[in-house]
FIMARFI-909518 format. One record per residue (C-alpha): x, y, z; residue in one letter; chain. Coordinates in Angstrom, 3 decimals, decimal comma. Example, Ala and Ser with C-alpha at 12.3 -4.5 7.8 and 13.67 -1.06 7.14 Angstrom:
2
R|c1|c2|c3|res|chain
R|12,300|-4,500|7,800|A|A
R|13,670|-1,060|7,140|S|A
// end
This chain:
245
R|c1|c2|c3|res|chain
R|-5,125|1,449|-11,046|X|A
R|-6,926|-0,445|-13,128|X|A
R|-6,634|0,512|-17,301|X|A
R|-10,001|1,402|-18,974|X|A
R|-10,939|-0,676|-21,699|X|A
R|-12,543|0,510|-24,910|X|A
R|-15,844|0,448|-25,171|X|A
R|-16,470|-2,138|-28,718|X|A
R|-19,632|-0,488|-29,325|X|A
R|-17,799|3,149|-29,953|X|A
R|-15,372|1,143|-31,564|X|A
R|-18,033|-0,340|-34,455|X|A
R|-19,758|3,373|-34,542|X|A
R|-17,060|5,094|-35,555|X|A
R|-15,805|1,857|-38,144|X|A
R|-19,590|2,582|-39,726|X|A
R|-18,913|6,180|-39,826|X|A
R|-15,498|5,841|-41,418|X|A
R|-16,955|3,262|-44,352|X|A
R|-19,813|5,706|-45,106|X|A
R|-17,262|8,911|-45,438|X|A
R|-14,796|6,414|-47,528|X|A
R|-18,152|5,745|-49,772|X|A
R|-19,211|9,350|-50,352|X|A
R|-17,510|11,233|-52,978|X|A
R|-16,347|14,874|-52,536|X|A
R|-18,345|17,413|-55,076|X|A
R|-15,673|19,089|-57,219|X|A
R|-15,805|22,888|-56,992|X|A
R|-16,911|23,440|-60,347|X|A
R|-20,288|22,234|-59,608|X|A
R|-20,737|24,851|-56,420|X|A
R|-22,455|27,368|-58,081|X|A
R|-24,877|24,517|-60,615|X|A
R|-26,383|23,067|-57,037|X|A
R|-27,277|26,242|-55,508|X|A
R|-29,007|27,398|-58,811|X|A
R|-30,337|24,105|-58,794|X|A
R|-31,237|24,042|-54,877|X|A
R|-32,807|27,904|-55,303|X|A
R|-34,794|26,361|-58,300|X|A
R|-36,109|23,603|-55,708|X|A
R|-37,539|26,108|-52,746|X|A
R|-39,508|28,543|-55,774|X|A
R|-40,867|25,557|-57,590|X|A
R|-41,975|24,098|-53,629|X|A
R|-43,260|27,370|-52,647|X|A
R|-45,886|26,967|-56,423|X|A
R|-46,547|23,572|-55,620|X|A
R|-45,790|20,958|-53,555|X|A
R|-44,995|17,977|-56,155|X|A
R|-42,814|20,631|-58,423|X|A
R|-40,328|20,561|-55,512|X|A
R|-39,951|16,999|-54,506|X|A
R|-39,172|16,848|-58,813|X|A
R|-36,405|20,214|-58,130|X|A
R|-35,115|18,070|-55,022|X|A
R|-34,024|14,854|-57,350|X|A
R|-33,143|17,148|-59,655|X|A
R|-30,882|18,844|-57,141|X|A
R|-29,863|15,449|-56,269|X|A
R|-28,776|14,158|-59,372|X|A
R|-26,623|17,578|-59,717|X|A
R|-24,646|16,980|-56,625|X|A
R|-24,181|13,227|-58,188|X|A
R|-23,110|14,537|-61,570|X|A
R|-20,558|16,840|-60,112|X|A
R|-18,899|14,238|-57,684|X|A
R|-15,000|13,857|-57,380|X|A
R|-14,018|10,413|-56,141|X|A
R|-10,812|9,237|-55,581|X|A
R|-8,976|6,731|-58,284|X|A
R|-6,401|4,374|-57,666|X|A
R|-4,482|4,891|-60,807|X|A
R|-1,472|2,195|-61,863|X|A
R|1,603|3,698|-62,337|X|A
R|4,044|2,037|-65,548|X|A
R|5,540|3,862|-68,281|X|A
R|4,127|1,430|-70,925|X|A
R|0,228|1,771|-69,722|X|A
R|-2,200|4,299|-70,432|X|A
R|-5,023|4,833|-68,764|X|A
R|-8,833|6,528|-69,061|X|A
R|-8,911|9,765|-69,270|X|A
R|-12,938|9,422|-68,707|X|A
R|-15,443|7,979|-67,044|X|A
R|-17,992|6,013|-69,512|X|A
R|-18,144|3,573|-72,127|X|A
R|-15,877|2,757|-75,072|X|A
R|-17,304|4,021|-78,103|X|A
R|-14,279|3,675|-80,584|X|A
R|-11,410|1,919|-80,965|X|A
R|-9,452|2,539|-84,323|X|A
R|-7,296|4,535|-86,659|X|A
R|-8,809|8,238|-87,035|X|A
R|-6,950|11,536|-88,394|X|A
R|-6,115|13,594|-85,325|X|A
R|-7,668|17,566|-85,661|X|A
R|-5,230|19,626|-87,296|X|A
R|-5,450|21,955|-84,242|X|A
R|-3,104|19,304|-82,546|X|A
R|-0,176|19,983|-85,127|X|A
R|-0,037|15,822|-84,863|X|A
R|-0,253|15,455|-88,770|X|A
R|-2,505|14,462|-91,475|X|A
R|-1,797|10,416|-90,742|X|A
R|-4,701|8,120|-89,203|X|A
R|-3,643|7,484|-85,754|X|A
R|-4,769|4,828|-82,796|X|A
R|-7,446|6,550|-81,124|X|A
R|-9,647|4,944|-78,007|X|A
R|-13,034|7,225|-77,393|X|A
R|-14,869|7,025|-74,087|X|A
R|-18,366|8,540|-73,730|X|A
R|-19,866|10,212|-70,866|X|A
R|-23,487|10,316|-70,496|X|A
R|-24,991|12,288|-67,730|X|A
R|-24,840|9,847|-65,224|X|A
R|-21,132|9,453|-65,461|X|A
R|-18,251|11,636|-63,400|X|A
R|-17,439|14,095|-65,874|X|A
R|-13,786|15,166|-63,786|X|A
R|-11,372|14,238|-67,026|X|A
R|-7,803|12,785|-65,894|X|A
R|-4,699|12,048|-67,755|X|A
R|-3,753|9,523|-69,294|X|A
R|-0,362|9,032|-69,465|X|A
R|2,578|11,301|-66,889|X|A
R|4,004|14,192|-69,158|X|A
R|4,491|17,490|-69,863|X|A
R|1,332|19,714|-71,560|X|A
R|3,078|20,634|-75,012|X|A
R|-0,240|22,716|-76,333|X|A
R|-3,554|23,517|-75,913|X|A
R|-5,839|24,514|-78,525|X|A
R|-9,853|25,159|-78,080|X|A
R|-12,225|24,978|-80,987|X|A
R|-15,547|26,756|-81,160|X|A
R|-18,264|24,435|-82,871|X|A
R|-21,539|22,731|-82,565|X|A
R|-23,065|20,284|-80,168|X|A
R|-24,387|16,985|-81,442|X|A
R|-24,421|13,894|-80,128|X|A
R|-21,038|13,140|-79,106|X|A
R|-21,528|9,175|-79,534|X|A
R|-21,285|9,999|-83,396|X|A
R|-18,277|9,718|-85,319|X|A
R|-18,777|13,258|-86,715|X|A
R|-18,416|15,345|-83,246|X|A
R|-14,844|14,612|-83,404|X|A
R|-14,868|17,275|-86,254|X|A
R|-17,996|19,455|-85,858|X|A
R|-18,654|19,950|-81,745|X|A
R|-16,582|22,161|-79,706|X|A
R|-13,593|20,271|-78,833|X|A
R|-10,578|21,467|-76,433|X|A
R|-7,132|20,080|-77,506|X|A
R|-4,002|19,084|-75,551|X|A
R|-1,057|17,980|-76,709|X|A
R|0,801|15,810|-73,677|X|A
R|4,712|15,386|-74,221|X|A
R|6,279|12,087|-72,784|X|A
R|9,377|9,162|-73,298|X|A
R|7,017|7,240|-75,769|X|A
R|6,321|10,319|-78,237|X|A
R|3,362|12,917|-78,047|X|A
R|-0,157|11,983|-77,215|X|A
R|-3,311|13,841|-78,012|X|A
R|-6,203|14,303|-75,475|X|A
R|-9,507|15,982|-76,714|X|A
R|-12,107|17,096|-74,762|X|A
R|-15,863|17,204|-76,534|X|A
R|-18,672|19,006|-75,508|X|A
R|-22,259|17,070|-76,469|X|A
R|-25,423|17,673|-76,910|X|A
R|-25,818|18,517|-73,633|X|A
R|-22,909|19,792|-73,013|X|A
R|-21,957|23,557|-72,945|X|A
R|-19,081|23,926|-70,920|X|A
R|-15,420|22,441|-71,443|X|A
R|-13,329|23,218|-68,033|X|A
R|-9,314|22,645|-68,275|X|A
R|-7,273|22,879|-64,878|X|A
R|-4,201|23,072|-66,674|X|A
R|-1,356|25,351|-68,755|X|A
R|0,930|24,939|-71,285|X|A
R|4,255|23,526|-69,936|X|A
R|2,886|21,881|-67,013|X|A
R|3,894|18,380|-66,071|X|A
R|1,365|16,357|-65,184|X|A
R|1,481|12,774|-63,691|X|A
R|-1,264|10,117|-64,778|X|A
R|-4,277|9,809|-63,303|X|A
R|-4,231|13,784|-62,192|X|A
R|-7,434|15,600|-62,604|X|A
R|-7,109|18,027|-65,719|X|A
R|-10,365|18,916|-66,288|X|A
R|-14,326|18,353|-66,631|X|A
R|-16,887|18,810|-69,060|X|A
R|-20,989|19,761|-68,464|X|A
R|-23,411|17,763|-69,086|X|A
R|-22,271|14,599|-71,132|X|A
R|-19,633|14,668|-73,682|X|A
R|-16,430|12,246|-74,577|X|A
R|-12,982|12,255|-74,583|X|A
R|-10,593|10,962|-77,370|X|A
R|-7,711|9,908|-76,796|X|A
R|-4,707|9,500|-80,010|X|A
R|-1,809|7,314|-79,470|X|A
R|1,735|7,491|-80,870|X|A
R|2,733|4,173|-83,025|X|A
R|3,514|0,986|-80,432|X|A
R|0,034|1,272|-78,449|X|A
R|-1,773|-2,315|-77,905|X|A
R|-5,568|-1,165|-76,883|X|A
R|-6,696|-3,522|-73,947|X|A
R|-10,262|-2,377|-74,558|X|A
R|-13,141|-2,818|-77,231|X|A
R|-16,279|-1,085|-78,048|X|A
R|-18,835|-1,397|-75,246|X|A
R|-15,757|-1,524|-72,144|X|A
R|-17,229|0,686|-69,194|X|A
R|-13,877|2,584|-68,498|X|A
R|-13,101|4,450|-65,202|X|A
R|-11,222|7,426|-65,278|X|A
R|-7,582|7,124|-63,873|X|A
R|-7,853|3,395|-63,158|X|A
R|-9,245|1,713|-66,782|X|A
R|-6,284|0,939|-68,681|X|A
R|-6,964|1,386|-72,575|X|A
R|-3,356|0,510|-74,149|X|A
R|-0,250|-1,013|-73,241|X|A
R|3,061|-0,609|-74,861|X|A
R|4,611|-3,444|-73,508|X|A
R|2,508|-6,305|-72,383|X|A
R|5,269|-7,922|-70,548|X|A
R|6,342|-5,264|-68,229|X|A
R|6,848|-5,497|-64,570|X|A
R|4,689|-5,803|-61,469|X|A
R|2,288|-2,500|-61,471|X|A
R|1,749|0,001|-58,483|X|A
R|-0,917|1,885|-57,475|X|A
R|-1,487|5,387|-55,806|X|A
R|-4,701|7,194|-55,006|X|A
R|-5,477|10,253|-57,160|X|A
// end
């Protein structure tokens, strides 16, 4: 009996279907309930006037594109640490960490990233370790590009325990932004890369390293969360992995 071969034209439609899958990103839950208000939004403003809802419908659009949740392929070393954001570098330096943190009243090595609102705004970490603290801050919303929001905007604070000494991670809301989001709890161990929270609409994430960081970046780097390495501890170090996050 002869064996039935396989047809190479099913073969290349489902190879087209796989790349397009591989190429959309997954919406993270958190932005659920912003589409459908958004989507609602669309039909009423369509049902007043035509043009109104082709504007809701990019709208709409752009929401499902702000609230996407690729997948990062995040190296693994004990000496690198990676984005914890999606966005451009907007400091590199020695700042004084927010006393929230407990991390004392020394200027430490601190790499900023800024999200604007065409960014992903799912926040990963970036280093493996165990959440020491968290500490949220009411405040205001300016720009978070400026130096100042570090003190003034509303800020959410983690403390991340590891072999190289603690590490601070804060999350700042923006001008836009009005709506911090943290996945995890105090005592949780965390490896890098892992999603640990978002931020709506456009905000930044500082990062404060303990002494012995190298920063690998400079002012103006696009950084990708969970891949971008910021700072090394040891230049030299062996071969790096990689795992998808």
């Amino acid at each position: 009996m002869r064996e039935k071969q396989a047809d190479p034209r099913k073969h290349r439609s489902m190879s087209m279907i796989d790349s397009i899958r591989r190429q959309i990103s997954p919406v993270h839950p958190e932005g659920y309930v912003f589409i459908a208000i958004f989507a609602a939004v669309t039909i009423g403003l369509a049902w007043l006037w035509e043009p109104l809802g082709w504007i809701g419908a990019i709208l709409t659009c752009w929401c499902i594109y702000f609230f996407r949740d690729p997948v990062r392929q995040t190296p693994i070393g004990e000496d690198i640490v990676v984005s914890p954001a999606d966005g451009i570098v907007s400091s590199v330096g020695f700042y004084i960490p927010p006393p929230e943190l407990g991390l004392g009243g020394e200027p430490m090595q601190r790499i900023s990233v800024f999200m604007s609102v065409f960014d992903c705004h799912v926040n990963r970490m970036p280093v493996a370790g165990r959440i020491a603290k968290i500490a949220y801050k009411p405040g205001l919303f300016v720009n978070a590009d400026l130096d100042k929001a570090s003190e003034d905007n509303e800020r959410n604070s983690l403390i991340i325990e590891t072999a190289r000494g603690r590490f601070g991670v804060v999350q700042i809301a923006g001008l836009i932004a009005r709506r911090i989001v943290c996945f995890t709890k105090v005592n949780e161990t965390l490896g890098a890369g892992v999603r640990f929270g978002l931020i709506r609409f456009g905000s930044r994430v500082d990062v404060y390293f303990p002494i012995g960081a190298r920063p690998l970046v400079g002012l103006g780097t696009k950084a990708i969360a969970g891949e971008t390495v910021l700072a090394d501890f040891a230049i030299s170090g062996p071969a790096r992995v990689f795992r998808g996050a």
